[in-house]
N, C-alpha and C positions, 0 to 999 in steps of 0.2 A: 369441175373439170380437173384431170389429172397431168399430168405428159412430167419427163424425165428429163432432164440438160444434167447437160455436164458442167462444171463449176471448175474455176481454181479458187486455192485458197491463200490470199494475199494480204499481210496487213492486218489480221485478226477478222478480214471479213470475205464472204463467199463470192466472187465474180460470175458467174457466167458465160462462157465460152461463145456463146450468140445471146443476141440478146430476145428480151422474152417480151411476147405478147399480152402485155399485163398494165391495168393502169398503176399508177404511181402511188404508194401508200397503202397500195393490196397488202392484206395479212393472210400469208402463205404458211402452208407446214410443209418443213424440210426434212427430208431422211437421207443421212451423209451415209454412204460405202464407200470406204477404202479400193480404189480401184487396183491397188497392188495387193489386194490380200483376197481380191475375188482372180487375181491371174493363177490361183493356185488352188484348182477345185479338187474334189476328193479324187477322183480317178487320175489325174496326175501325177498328186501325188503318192496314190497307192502302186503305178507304172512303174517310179523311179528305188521302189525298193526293190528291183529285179535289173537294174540296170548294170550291167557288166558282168553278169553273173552269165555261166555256161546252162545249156539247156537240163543238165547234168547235173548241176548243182540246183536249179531251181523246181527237178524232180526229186533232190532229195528234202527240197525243205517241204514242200507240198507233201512229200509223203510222210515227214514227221507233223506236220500242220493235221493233214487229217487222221492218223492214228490214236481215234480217242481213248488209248488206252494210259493213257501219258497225261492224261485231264485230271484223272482222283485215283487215290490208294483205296484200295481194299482194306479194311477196318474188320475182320471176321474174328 
C-alpha cells in the first residue's frame, strides 16, 4: 500500500497532519519534499524573468536569444 499525508516537522520528529490508518510499530518508508521548494516549479520561474519588462524589450532579448550566430566564432 502507498498513500501521501502531509507531515510537520516537530521536535526532531515527523507528525502527521491527520492521522494514519496503520497499526502501531508498522515499519514505513518515508520520502520528505520540501513543500516550499516544490511552490516554485520550472515554468514559474522561467515567467518571472520577463516580468516588468516592455513587450519591446522582451522582443529584443528573444531576438538576440535566437540569433545563433552569436553561439561560436568562425575559426577559418
Amino acid at each position: 500500500m502507498s498513500t501521501t499525508v502531509e507531515a510537520i516537522f516537530e521536535n526532531g520528529v515527523l507528525k502527521p497532519v491527520v492521522p494514519l490508518d496503520i497499526p502501531e510499530h508498522t515499519k514505513v518508508k518515508v520520502t520528505v519534499e520540501d513543500e516550499c521548494a516544490d511552490s516554485f516549479d520550472s515554468l514559474s520561474l522561467i515567467s518571472m524573468v520577463y516580468e516588468g519588462l516592455s513587450p519591446k524589450d522582451i522582443d529584443d532579448i528573444e531576438s538576440i536569444i535566437l540569433d545563433r550566430s552569436r553561439f561560436s566564432r568562425n575559426f577559418d
